[in-house]
OpenMM code with the backbone's topology and positions (N, CA, C; nanometers):
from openmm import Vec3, app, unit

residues = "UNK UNK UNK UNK UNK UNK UNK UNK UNK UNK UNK UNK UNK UNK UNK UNK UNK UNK UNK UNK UNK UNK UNK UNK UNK UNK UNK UNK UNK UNK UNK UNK UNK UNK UNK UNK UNK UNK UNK UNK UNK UNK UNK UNK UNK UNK UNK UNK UNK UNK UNK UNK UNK UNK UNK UNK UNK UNK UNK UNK UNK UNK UNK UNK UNK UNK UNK UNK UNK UNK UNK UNK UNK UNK UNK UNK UNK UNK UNK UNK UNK UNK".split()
positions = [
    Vec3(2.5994, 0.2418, 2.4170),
    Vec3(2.5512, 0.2496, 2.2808),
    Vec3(2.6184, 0.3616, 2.2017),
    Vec3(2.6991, 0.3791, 2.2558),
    Vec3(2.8322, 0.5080, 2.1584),
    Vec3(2.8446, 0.4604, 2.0607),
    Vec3(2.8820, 0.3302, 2.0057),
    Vec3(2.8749, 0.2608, 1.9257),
    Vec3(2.8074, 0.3446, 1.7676),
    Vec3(2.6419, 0.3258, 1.7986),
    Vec3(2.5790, 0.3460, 1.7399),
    Vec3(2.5880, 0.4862, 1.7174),
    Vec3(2.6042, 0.5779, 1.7788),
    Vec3(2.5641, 0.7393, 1.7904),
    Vec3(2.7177, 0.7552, 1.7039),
    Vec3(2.7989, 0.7175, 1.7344),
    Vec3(2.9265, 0.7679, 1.6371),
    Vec3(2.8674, 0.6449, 1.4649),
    Vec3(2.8202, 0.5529, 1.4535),
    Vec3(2.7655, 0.4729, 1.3390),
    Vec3(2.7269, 0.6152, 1.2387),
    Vec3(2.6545, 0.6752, 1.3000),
    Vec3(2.5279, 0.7667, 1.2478),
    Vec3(2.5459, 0.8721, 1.2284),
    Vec3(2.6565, 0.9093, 1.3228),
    Vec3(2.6921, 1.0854, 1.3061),
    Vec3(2.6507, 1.1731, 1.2147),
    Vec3(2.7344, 1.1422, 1.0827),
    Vec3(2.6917, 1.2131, 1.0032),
    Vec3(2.5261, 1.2164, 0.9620),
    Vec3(2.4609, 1.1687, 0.9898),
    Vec3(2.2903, 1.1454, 0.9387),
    Vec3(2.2285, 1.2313, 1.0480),
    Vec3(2.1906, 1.3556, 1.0457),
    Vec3(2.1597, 1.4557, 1.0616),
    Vec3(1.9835, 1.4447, 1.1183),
    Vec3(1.9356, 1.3864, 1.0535),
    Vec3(1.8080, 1.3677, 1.0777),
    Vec3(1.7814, 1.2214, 1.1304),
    Vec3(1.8341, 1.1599, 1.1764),
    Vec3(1.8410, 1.0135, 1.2405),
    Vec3(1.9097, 0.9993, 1.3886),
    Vec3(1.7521, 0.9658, 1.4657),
    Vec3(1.7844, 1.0234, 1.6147),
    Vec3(1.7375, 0.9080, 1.6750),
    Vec3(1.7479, 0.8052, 1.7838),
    Vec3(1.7681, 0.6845, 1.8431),
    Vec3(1.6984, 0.7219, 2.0085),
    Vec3(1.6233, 0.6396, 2.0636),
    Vec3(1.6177, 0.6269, 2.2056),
    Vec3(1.6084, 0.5449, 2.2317),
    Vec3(1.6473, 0.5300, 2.3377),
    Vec3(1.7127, 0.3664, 2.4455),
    Vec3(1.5832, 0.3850, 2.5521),
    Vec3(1.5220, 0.2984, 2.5388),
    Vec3(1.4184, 0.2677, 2.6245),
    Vec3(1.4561, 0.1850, 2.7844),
    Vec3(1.4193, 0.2260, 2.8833),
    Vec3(1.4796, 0.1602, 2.9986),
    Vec3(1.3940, 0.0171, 3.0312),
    Vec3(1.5103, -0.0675, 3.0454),
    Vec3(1.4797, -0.1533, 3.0553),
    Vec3(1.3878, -0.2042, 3.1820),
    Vec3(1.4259, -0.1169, 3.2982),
    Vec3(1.3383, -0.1448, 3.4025),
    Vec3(1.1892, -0.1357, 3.3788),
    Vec3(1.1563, -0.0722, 3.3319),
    Vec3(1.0172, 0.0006, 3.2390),
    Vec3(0.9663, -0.1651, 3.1794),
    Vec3(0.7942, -0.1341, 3.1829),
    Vec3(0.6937, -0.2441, 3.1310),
    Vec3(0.7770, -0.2163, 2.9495),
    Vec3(0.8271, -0.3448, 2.8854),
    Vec3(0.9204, -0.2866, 2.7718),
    Vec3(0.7306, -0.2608, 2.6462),
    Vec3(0.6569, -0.3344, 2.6626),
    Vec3(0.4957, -0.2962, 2.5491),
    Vec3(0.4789, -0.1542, 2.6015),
    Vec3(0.4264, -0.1330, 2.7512),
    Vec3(0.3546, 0.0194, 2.7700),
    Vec3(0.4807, 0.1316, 2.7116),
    Vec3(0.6321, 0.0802, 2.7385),
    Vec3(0.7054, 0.1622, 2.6946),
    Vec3(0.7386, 0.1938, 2.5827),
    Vec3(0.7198, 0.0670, 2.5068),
    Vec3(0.6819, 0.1105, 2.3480),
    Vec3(0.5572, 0.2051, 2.3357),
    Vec3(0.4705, 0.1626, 2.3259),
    Vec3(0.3747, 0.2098, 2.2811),
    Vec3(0.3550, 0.3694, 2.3503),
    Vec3(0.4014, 0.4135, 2.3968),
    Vec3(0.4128, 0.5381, 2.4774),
    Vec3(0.5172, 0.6075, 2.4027),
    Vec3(0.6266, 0.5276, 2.3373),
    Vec3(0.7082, 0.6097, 2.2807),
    Vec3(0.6331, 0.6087, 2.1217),
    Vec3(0.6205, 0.5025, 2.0475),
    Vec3(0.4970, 0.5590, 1.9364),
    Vec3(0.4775, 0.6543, 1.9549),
    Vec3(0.3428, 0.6600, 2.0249),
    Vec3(0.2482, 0.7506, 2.0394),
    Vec3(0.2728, 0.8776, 2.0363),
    Vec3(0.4104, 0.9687, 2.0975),
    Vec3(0.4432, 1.0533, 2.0795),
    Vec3(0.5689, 1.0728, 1.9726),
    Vec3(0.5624, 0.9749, 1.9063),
    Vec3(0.6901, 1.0667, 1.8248),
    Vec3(0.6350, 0.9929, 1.6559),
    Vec3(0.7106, 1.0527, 1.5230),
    Vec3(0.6985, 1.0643, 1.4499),
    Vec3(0.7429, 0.9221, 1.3637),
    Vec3(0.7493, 0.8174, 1.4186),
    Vec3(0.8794, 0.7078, 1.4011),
    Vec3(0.8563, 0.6434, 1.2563),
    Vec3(0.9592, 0.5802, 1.1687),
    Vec3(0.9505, 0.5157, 1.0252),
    Vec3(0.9897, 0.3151, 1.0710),
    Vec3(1.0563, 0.3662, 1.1377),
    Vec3(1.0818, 0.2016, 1.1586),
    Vec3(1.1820, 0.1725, 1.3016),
    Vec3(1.1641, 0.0723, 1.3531),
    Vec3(1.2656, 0.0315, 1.4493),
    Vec3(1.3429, -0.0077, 1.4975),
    Vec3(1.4755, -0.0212, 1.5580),
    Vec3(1.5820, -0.0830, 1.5352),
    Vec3(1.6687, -0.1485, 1.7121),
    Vec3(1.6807, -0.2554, 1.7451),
    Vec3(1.6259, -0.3394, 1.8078),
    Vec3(1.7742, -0.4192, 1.8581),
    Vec3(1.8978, -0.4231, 1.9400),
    Vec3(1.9796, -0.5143, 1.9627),
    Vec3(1.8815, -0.6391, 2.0614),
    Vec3(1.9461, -0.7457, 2.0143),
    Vec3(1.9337, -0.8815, 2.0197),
    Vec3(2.0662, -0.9595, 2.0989),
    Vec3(1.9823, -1.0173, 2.1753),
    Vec3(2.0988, -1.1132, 2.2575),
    Vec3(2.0468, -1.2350, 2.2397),
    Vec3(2.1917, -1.2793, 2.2509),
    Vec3(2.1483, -1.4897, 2.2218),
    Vec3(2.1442, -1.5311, 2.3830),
    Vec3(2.0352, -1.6209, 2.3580),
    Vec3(1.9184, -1.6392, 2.5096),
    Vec3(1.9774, -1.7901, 2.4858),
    Vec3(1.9597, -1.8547, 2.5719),
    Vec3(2.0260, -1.9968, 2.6245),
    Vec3(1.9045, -2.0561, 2.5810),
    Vec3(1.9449, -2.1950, 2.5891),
    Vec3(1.8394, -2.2699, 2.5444),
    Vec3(1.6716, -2.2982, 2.5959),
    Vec3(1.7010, -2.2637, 2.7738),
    Vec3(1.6331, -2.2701, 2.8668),
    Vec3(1.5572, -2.1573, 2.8224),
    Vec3(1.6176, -2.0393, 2.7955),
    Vec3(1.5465, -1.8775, 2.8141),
    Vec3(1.5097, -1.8834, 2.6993),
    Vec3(1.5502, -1.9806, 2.5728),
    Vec3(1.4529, -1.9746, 2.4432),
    Vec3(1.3336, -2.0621, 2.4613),
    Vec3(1.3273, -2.1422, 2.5727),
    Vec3(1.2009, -2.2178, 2.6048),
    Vec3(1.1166, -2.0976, 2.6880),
    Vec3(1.1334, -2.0769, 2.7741),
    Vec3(1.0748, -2.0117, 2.8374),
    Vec3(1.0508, -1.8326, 2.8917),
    Vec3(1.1668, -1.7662, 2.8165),
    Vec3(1.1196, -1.6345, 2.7707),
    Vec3(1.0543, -1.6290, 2.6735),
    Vec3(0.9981, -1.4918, 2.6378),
    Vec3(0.9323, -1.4541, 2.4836),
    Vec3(1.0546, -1.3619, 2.4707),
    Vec3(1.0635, -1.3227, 2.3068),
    Vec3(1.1388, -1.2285, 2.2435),
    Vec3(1.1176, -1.1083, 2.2314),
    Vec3(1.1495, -0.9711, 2.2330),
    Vec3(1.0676, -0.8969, 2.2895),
    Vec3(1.0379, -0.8310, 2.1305),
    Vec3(1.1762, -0.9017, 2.0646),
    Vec3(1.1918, -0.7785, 1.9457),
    Vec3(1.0831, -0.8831, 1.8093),
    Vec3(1.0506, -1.0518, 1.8288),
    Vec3(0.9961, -1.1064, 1.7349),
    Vec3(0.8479, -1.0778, 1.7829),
    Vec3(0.8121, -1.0648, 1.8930),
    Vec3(0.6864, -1.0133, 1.9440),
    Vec3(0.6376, -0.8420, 1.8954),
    Vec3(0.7503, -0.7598, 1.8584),
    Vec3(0.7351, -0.6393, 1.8237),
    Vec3(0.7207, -0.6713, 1.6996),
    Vec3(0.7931, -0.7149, 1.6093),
    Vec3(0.7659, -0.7345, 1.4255),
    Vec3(0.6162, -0.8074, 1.4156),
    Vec3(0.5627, -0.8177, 1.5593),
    Vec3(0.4348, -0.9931, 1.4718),
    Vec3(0.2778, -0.7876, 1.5106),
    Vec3(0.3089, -0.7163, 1.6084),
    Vec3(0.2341, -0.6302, 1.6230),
    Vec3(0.2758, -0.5260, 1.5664),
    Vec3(0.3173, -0.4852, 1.4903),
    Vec3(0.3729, -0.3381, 1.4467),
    Vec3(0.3670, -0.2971, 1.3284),
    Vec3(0.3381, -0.2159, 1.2689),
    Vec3(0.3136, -0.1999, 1.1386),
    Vec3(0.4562, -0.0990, 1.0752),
    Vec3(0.5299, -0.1049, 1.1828),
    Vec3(0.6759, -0.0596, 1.1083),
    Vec3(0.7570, -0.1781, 1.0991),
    Vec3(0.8449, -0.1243, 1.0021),
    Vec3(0.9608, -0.2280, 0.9905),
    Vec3(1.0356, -0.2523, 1.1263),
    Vec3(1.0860, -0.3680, 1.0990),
    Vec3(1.1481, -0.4048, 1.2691),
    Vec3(1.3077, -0.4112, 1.2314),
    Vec3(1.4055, -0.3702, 1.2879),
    Vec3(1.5544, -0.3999, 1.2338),
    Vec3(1.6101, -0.4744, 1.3669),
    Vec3(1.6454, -0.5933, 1.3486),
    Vec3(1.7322, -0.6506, 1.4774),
    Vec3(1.8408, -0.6307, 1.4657),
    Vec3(1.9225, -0.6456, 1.5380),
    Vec3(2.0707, -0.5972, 1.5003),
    Vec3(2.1158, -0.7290, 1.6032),
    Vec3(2.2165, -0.7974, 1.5916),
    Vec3(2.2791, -0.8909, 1.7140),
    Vec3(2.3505, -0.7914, 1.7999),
    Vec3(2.3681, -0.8266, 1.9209),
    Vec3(2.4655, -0.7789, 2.0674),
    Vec3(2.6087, -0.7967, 1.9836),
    Vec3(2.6291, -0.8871, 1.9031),
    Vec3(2.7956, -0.9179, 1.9342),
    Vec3(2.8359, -0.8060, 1.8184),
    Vec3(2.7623, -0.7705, 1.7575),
    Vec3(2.7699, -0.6322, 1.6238),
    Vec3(2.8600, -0.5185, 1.7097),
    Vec3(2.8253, -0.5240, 1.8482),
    Vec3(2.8507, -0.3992, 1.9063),
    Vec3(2.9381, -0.4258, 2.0647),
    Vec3(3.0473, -0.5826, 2.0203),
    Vec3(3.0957, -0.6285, 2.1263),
    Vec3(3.2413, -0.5773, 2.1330),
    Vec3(3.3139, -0.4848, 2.2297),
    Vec3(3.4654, -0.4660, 2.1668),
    Vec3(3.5728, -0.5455, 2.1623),
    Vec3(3.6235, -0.5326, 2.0482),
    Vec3(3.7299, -0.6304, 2.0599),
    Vec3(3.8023, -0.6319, 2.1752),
] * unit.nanometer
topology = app.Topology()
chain = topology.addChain("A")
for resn in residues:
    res = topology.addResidue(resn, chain)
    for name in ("N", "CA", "C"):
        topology.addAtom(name, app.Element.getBySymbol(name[0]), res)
């Protein structure tokens, strides 16, 4: 996610954490809420196969339907290298 951290550089007051994925991804939200000061959230997105759009949930359209912050998705391929 260098990507992003060089995106931002200059924005001084705009600070990002990567939540581990091994981690329950709700208790790990909501744990990171809880302690920090947050305005809104910002969210890469991968395109799920047809199968995994039947039968996964989304983690990031499930976060916008409970959250009372703004949700920002961003796509995977935004941040694919040439």
């Amino acid at each position: 996610m260098d990507i992003i951290q060089d995106a931002f550089a200059d924005q001084q007051k705009l600070s990002y954490t990567v939540v581990d994925r091994n981690s329950n991804f709700e208790t790990a939200i909501s744990k990171y809420l809880s302690t920090t000061k947050t305005y809104f959230i910002a969210m890469v997105t991968f395109k799920r196969s047809f199968w995994q759009e039947l039968f996964t949930k989304s983690h990031t359209k499930q976060l916008s339907y409970h959250l009372n912050l703004p949700v920002m998705a961003m796509p995977a391929a935004l941040f694919a290298s040439s």
